[in-house]
GUDREN-596413 format. One record per atom (N, C-alpha, C): atom name; x, y, z; residue number from 1. Coordinates in steps of 0.02 Angstrom, whole numbers, plus 50000, padded with zeros to 5 digits. Example, Ala and Ser with C-alpha at 12.3 -4.5 7.8 and 13.67 -1.06 7.14 Angstrom:
 at     u     v     w   i
  N 50660 49716 50390   1
 CA 50615 49775 50390   1
  C 50660 49835 50390   1
  N 50642 49888 50354   2
 CA 50684 49947 50357   2
  C 50645 50002 50394   2
***
This chain:
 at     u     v     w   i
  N 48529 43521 46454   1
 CA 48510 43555 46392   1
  C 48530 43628 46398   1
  N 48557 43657 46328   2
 CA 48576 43731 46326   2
  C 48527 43756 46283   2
  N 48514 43813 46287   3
 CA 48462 43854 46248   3
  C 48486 43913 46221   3
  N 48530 43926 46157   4
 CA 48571 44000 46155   4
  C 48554 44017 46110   4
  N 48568 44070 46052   5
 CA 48555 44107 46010   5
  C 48596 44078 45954   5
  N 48571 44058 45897   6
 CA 48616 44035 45856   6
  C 48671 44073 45813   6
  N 48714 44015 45792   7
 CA 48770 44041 45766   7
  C 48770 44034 45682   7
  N 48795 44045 45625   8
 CA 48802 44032 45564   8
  C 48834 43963 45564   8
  N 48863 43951 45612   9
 CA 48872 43871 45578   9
  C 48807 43812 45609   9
  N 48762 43831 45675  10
 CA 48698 43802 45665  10
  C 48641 43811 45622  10
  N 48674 43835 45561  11
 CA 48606 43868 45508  11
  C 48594 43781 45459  11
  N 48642 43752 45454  12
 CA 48610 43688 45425  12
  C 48583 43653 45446  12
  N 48593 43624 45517  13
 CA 48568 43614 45567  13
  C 48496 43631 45574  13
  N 48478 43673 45599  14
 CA 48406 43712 45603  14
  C 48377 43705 45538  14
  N 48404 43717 45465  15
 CA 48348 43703 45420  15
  C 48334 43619 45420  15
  N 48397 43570 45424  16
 CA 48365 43506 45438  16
  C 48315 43462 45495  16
  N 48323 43514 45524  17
 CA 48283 43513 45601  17
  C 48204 43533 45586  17
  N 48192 43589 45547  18
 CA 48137 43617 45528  18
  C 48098 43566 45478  18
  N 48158 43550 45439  19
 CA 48105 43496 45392  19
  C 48087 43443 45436  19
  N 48125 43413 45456  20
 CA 48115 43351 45492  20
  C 48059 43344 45541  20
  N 48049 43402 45562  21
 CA 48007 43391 45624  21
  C 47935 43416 45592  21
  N 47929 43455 45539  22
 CA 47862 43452 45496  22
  C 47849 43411 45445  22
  N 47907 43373 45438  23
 CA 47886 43315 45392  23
  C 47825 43317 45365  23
  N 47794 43290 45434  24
 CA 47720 43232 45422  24
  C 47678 43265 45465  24
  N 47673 43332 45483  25
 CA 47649 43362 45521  25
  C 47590 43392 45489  25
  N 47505 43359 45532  26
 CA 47443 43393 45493  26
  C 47454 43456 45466  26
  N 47469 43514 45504  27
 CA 47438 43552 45470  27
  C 47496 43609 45460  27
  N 47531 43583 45426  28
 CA 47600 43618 45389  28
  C 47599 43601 45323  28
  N 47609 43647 45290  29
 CA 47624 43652 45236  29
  C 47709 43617 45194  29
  N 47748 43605 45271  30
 CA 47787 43584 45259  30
  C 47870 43622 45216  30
  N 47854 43678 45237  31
 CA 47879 43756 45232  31
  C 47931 43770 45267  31
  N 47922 43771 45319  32
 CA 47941 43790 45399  32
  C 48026 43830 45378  32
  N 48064 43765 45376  33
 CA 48123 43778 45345  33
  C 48137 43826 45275  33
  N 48094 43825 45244  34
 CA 48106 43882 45196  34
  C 48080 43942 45205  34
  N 48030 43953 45253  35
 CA 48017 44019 45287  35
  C 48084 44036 45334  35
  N 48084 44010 45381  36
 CA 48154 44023 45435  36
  C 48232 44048 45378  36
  N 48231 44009 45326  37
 CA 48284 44028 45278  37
  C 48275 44106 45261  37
  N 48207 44128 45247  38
 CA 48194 44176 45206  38
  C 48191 44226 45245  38
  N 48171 44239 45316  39
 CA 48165 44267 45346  39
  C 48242 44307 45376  39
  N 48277 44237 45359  40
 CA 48367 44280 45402  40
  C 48391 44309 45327  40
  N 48391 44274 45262  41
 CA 48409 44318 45214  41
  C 48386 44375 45198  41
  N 48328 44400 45234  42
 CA 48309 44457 45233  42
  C 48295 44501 45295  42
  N 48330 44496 45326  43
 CA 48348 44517 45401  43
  C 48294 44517 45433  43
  N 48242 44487 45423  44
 CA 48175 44481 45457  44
  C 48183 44428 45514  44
  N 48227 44382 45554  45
 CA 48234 44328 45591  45
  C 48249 44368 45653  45
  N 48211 44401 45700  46
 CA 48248 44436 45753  46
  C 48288 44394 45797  46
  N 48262 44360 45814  47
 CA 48292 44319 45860  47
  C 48261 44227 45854  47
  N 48320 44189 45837  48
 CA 48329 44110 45827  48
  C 48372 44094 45891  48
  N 48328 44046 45916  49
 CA 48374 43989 45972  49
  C 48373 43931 45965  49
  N 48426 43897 45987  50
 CA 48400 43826 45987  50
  C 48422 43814 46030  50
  N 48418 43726 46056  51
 CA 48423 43693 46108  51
  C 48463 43643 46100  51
  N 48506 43630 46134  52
 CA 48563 43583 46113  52
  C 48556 43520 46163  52
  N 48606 43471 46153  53
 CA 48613 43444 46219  53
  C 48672 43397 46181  53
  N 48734 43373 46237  54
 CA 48768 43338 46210  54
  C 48811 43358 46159  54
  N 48794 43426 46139  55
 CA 48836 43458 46069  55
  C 48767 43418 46013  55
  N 48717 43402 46010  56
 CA 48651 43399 45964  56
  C 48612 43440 45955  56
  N 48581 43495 45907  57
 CA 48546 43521 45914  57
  C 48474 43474 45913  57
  N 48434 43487 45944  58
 CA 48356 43441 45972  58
  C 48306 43491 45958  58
  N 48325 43553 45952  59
 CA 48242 43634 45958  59
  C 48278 43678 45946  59
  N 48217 43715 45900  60
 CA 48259 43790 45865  60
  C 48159 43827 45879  60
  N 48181 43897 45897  61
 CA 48126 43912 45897  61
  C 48134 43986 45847  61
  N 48071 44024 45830  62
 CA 48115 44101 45741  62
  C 48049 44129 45793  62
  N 48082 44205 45790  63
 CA 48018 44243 45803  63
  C 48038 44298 45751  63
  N 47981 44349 45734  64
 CA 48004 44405 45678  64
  C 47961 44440 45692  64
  N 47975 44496 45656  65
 CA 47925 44570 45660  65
  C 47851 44554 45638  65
  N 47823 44561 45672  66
 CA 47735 44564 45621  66
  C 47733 44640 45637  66
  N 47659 44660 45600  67
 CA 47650 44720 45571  67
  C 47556 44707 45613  67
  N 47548 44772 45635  68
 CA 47453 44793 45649  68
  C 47456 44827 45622  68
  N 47403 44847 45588  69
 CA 47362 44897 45525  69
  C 47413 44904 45482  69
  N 47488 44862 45448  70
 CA 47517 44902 45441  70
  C 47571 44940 45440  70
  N 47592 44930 45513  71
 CA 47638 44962 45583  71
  C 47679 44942 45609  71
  N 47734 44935 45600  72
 CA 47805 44891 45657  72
  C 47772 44937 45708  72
  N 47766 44888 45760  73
 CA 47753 44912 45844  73
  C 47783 44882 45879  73
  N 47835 44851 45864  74
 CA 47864 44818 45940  74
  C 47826 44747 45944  74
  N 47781 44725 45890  75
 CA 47779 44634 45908  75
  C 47801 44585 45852  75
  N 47788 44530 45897  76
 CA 47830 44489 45860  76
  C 47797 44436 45841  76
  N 47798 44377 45781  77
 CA 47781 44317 45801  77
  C 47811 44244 45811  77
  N 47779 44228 45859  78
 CA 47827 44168 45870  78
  C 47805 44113 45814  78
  N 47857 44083 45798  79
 CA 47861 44033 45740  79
  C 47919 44019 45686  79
  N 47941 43974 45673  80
 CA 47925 43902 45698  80
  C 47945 43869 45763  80
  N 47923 43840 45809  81
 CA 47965 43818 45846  81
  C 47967 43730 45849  81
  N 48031 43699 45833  82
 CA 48032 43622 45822  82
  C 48071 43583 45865  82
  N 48041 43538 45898  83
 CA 48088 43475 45926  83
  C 48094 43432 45892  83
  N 48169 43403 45882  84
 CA 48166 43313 45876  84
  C 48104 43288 45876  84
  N 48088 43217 45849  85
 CA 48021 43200 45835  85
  C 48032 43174 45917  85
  N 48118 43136 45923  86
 CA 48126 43064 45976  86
  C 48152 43116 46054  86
  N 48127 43197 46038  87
 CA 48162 43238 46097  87
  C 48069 43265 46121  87
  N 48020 43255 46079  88
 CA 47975 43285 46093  88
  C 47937 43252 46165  88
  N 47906 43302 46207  89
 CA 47869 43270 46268  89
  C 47913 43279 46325  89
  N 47976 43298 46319  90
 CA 48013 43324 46382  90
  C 48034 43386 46390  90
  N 47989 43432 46380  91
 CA 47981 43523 46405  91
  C 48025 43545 46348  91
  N 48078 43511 46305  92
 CA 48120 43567 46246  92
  C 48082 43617 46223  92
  N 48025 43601 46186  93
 CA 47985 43654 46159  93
  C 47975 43721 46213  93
  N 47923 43700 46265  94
 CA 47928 43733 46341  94
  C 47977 43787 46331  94
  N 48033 43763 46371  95
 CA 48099 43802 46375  95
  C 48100 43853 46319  95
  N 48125 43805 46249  96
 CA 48146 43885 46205  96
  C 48081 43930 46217  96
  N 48016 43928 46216  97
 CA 47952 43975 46214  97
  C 47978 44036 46270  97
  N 47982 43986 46331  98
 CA 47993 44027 46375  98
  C 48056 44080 46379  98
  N 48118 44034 46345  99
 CA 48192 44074 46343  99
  C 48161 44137 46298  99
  N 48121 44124 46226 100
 CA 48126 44165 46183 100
  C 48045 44240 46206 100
  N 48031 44218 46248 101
 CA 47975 44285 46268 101
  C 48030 44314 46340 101
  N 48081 44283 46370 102
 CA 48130 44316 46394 102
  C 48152 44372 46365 102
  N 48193 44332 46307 103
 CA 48219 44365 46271 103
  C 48186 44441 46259 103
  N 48129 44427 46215 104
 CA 48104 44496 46193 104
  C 48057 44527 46251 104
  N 48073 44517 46308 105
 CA 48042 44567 46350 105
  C 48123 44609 46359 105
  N 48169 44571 46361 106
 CA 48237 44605 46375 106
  C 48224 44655 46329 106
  N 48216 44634 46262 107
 CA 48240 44676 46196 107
  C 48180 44751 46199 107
  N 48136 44741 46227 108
 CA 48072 44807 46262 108
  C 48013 44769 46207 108
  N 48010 44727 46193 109
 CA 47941 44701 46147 109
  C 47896 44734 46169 109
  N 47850 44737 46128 110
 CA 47781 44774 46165 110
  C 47748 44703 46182 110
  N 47761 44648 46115 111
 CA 47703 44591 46121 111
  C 47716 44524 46076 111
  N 47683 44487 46089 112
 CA 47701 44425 46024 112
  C 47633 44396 46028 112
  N 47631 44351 45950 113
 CA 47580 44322 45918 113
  C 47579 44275 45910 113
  N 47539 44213 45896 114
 CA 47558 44154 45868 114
  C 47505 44125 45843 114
  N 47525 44086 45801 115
 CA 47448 44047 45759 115
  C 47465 43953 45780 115
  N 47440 43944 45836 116
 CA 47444 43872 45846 116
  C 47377 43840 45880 116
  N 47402 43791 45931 117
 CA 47345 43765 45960 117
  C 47329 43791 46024 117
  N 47283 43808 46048 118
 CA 47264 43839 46106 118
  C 47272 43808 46160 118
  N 47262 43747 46172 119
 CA 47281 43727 46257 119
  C 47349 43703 46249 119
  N 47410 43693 46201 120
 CA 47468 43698 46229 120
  C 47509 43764 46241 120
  N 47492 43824 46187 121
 CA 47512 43882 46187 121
  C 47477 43911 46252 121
  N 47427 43918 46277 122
 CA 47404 43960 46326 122
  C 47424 43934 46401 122
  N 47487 43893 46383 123
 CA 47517 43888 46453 123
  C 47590 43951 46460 123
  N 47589 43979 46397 124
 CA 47633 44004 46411 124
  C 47601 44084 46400 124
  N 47541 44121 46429 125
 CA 47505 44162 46414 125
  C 47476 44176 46356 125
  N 47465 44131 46307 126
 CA 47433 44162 46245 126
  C 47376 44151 46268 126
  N 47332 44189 46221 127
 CA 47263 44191 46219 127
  C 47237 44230 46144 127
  N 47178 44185 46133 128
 CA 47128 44242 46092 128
  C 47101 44328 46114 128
  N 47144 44383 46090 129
 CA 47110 44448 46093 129
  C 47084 44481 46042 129
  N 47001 44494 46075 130
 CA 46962 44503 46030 130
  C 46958 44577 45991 130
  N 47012 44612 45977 131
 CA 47031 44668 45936 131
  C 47092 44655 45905 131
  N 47137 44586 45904 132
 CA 47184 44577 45877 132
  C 47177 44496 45833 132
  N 47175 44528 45758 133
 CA 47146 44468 45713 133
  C 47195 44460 45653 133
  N 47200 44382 45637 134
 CA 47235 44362 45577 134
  C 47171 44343 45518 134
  N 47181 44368 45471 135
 CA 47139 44373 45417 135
  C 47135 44289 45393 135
  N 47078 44267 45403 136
 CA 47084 44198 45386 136
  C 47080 44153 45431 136
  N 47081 44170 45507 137
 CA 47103 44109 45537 137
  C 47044 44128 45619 137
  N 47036 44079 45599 138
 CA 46989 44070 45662 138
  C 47010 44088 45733 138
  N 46965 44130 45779 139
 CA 47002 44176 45831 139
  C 47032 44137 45892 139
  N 47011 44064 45896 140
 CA 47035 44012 45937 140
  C 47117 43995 45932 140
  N 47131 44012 45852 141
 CA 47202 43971 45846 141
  C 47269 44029 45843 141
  N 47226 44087 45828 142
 CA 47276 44143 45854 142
  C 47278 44166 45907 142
  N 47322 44173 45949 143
 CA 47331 44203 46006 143
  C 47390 44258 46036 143
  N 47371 44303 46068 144
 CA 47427 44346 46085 144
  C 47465 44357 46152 144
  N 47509 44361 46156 145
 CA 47520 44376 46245 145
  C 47567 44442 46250 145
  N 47529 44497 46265 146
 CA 47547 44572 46284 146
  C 47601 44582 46318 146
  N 47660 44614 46329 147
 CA 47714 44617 46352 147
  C 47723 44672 46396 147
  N 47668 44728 46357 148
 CA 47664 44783 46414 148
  C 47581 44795 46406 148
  N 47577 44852 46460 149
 CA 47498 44857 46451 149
  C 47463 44901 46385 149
  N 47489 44919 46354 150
 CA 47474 44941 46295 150
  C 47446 44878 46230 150
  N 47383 44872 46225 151
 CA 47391 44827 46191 151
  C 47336 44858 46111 151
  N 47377 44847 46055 152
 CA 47357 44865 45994 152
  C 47300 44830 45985 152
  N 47249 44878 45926 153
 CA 47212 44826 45895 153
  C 47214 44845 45828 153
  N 47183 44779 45778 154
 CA 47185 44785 45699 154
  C 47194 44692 45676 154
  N 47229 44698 45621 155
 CA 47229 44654 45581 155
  C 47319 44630 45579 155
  N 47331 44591 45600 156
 CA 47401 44571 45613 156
  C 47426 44535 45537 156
  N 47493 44552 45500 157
 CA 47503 44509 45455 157
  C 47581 44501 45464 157
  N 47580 44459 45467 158
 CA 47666 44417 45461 158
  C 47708 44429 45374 158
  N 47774 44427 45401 159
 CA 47805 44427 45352 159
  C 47805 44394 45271 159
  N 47827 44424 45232 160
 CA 47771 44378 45154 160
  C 47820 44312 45161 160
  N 47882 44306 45187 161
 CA 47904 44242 45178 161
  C 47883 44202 45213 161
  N 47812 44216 45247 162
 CA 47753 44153 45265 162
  C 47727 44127 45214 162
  N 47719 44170 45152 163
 CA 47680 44153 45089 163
  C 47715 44102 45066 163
  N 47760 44076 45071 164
 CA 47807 44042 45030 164
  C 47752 43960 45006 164
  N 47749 43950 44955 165
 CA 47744 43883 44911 165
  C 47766 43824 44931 165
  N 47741 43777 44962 166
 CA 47770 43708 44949 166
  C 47792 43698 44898 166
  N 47862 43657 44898 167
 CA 47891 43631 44816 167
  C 47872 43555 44806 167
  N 47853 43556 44759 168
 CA 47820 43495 44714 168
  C 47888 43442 44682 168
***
């Protein structure tokens, strides 16, 4: 398996990847792919990878700028990140997480965020910190992992092309 930074010709790719793998997924809105779209048309996508194998793409993982109080500071959040439904359970996910908090320690991140589930994310240092909150969401399913020792506090909000609408 390769894990690289994508190119414009894996951009169809990755949005069919995104739908596919939130399909039928509880607690998606079923979005995924039209956030990740919205995010590179508006230069908000810092950094997209995916995972190949065979010349297949199998995992794409989007991280982007979030904002405290407010504030570009140097974090990011991770999201979406998708495997194959028939690739899931053999570390793909794993890997890109790990390639992509590489990544932005290279790039000087201060930090990244994420709104998922707690005992698979907190293998890769997330955690609930209790001065760093998403409006709405219970402090279990957000979690952060600090990149340097400086760590902000406030009210974290992600880019509005999270807001995006399911289409009917």
């Amino acid at each position: 398996m390769q894990i690289r930074e994508e190119t414009e010709t894996d951009i169809p790719a990755i949005h069919a990847l995104l739908a596919s793998a939130f399909e039928t997924a509880p607690h998606s809105q079923q979005t995924e792919h039209l956030i990740v779209d919205a995010l590179r048309e508006k230069g908000q996508l810092t950094l997209s990878l995916i995972a190949e194998k065979d010349d297949e793409l199998i995992g794409c993982i989007a991280f982007s700028p979030v904002k405290i109080n407010d504030v570009n500071c140097g974090w990011y959040g991770l999201g979406p990140v998708a495997v194959l439904p028939v690739r899931q359970g053999f570390g793909v996910g794993s890997e890109l997480i790990q390639s992509g908090i590489r990544h932005l320690r290279a790039d000087d991140a201060a930090g990244c965020v994420v709104l998922g589930e707690p005992t698979y994310y907190s293998r890769f240092g997330f955690a609930p910190l209790p001065d760093l909150k998403l409006d709405g969401v219970p402090d279990k399913y957000f979690m952060a992992r600090p990149l340097i020792d400086d760590v902000p506090s406030g009210i974290v909000t992600y880019d509005p092309a999270f807001n995006i609408s399911p289409k009917k």
